[in-house]
C-alpha positions as CSV (number, residue, x, y, z in Angstrom):
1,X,0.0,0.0,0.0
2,X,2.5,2.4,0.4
3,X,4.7,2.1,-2.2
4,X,1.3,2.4,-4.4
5,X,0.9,5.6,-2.5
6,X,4.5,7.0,-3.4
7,X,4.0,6.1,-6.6
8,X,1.0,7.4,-6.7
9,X,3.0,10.9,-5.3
10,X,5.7,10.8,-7.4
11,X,3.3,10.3,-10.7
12,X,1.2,13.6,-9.6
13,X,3.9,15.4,-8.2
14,X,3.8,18.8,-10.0
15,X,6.6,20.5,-12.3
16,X,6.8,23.8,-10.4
17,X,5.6,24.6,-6.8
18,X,3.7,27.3,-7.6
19,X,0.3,26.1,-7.2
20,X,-0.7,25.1,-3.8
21,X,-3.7,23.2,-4.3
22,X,-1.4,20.5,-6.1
23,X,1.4,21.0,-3.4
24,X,-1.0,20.4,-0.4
25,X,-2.2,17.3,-2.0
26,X,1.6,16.4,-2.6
27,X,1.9,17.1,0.8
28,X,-1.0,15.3,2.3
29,X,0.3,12.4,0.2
30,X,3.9,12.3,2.1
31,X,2.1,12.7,5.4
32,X,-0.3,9.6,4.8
33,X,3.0,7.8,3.4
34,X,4.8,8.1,6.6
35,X,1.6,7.5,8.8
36,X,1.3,3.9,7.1
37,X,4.8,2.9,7.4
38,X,4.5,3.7,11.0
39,X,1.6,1.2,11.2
40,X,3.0,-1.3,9.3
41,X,4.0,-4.2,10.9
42,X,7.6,-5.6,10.8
């Protein structure tokens, strides 16, 4: 699941910065990344 998710992040991640409705997602992405690898077992 996560590495669909970072995939998932890296595929929408956008060219320039600029616009934050695509940076927040971006970011809400990497912060649901690292809240599932802290959950996941082993």
């Amino acid at each position: 699941m996560v590495e669909a998710l970072r995939r998932q992040r890296n595929d929408c991640e956008p060219k320039s910065n600029q616009n934050p409705r695509y940076s927040n997602a971006v970011s809400a992405l990497g912060w649901l990344i690292n809240d599932l690898r802290t959950e996941e077992p082993g």
